[in-house]
N, C-alpha and C positions, 0 to 999 in steps of 0.2 A: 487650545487646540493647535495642534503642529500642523503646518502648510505643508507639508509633505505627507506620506505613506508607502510604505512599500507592498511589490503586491509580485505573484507568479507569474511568468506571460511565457509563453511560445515563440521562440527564437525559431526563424529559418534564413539561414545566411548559406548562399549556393543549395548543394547539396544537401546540406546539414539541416537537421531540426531538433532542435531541444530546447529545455527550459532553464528560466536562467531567474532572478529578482530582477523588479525594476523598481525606480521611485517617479512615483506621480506628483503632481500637486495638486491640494485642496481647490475646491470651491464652494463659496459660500453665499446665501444671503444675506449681507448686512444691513441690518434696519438701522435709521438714524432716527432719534426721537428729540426733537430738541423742546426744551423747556414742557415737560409731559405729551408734546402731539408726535406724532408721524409723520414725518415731512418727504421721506422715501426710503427709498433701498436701490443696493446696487451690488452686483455681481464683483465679489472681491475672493481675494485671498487672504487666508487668514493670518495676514501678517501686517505691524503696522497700520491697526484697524482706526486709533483715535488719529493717528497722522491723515488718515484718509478722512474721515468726517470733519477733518479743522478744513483742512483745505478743498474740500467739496463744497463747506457750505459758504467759504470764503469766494470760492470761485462764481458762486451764485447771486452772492452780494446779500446775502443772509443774513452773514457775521461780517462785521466791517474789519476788526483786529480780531488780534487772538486774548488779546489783554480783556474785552469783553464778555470772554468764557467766567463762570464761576467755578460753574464743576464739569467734570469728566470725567464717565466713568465707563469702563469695557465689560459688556455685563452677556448673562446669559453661552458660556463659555465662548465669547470672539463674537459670537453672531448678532453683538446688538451694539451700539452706542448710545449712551444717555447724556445730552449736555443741557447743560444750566448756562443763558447767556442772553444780554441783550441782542436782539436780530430787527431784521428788519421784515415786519409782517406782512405788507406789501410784495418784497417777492416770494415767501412764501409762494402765497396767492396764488403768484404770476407761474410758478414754479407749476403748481399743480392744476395749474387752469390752460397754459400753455406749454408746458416739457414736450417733448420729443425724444422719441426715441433713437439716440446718436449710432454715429456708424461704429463704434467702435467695439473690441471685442466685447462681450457681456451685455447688460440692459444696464442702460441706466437713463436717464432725466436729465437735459439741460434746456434750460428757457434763454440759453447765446449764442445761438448759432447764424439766425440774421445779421448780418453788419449792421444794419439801419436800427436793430433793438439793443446791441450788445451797449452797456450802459457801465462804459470803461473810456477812462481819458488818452489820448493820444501818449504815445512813448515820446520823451524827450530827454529821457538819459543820455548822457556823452560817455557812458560809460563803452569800453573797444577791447578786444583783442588783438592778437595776432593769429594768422589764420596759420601759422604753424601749431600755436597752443591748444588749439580747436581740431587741428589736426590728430596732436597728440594724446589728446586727451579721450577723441572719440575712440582713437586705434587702442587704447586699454579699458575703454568703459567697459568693458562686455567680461572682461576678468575679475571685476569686480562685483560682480551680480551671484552672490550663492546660489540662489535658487536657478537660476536661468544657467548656471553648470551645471546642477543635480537634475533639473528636469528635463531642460530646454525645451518649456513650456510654458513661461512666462513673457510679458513684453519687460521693459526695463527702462528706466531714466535717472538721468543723474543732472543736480543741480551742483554749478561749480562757481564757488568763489574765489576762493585760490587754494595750493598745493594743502594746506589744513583745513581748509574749512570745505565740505562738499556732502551733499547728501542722496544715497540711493531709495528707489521706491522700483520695487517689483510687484506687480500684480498681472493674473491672465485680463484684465481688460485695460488696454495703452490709457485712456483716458484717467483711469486711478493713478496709474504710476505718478503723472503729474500734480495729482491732486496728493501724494503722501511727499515726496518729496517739497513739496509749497508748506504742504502741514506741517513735518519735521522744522524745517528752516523757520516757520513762523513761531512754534513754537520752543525753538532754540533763540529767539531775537534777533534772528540774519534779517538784513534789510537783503532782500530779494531781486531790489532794482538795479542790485550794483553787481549783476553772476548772470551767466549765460546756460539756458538749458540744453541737455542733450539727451534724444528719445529713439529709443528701436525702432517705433515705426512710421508709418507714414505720415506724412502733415496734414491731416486733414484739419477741416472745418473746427470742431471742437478742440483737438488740442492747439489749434492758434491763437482759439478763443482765449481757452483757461491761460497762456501763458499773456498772453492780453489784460485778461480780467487782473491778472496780477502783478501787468506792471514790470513783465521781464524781458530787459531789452534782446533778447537773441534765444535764437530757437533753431535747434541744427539736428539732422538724421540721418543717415546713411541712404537714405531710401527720400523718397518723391515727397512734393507738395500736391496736395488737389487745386482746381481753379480756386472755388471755393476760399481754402487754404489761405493762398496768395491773397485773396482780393481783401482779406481780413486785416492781414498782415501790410500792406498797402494804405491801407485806411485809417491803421491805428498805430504808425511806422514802427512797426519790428522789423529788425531784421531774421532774416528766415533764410537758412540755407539747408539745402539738401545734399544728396550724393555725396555726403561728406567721407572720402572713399584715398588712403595714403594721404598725398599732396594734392588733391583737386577737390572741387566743392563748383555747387549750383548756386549762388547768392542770386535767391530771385529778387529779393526789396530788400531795400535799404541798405548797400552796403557797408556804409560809411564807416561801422561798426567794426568791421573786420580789416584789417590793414594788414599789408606783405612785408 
């Protein structure tokens, strides 16, 4: 299934009214089935489907590695995922007895959004940048998003380890994006701990979680942190910055990371 479509619409600009193509993008329900059960579904785009269930269910504490998968398959033209994999059946459980329904765009399921249950070890990477390269690097992400040129109806993120190594994830709901680009990288064998994330949109609760759950020392957006956000970020020392906007930035914690 192609993430995009094009379709007729009604242009009116001033005066004028006429019709013109446009292109959209898909939306889909993705079910993950892991080892024959239904574990969930979430509101994705049909791109980069198995990248999104690695790192979904990683972020979950589900799958510990990616090396624990057996099989993986993209089934049902995009709309399903089938994996084969040791998990951990306990959060399952947790997953379907307490999920919530996250702020982010689409529906989807996370059982980490408490500080006190998130059940992720403290960051203690030394891993730094420079806040020039986090600069630079934010002011061309958004050139690099196919979909979010054709549409500009997706969110977007990008994991960077250096000038070769770096991986995008677009999806309309922010909280995927993070979960395909973690996917990609794990299942390319990037150690993840040692590359700084970069996201469209805002820092909420869940994506400080997910870049928590996995261990990634830096998490940066043009746009705001929630308290929320923060106090995650605080607890389990990432650093986090916002308004990442030219030469300025909001380093709410930790900034130790980022050096002038």
């Amino acid at each position: 299934m192609e993430p995009i479509f094009s379709t007729t619409i009604t242009k009116i600009k001033g005066s004028q009214k006429f019709e013109r193509e446009d292109t959209l993008v898909r939306e889909i329900k993705l079910e993950l089935i892991v080892n024959g059960e239904k574990v969930g579904a979430v509101m994705a785009t049909p791109v980069d489907q198995e990248a999104l269930a690695i790192g979904y269910l990683m972020s979950e504490n589900i799958i510990e590695r990616f090396s624990d998968v057996t099989s993986l398959k993209l089934l049902n033209d995009g709309m399903r995922v089938e994996i084969e994999a040791k998990v951990n059946q306990k959060n399952i459980k947790k997953l379907n007895a307490e999920g919530v329904v996250i702020s982010g765009c689409g529906k989807s399921m996370t059982a980490n959004i408490d500080p006190e249950a998130i059940e992720a070890k403290v960051i203690k990477s030394d891993f730094s940048i420079s806040a020039a390269l986090l600069s630079k690097e934010m002011g061309q992400f958004y050139t690099e998003c196919p979909l979010y040129e054709q549409t500009g109806c997706v969110h977007t993120a990008k994991l960077f380890t250096d000038a070769h190594t770096y991986f995008i994830g677009e999806d309309i709901a922010q909280h995927n994006t993070i979960d395909k680009v973690v996917g990609k990288a794990q299942m390319a064998g990037i150690d993840v701990t040692n590359s700084f994330l970069m996201v469209s949109g805002r820092l909420s609760s869940e994506m400080v979680a997910k870049a928590v759950m996995h261990q990634i020392p830096i998490l940066a957006s043009r746009t705001a942190s929630t308290c929320l956000g923060l106090m995650i970020a605080e607890k389990f020392g990432l650093t986090l910055a916002g308004f990442v906007r030219g030469d300025t930035m909001n380093v709410y914690r930790h900034p130790r990371r980022i050096h002038v």
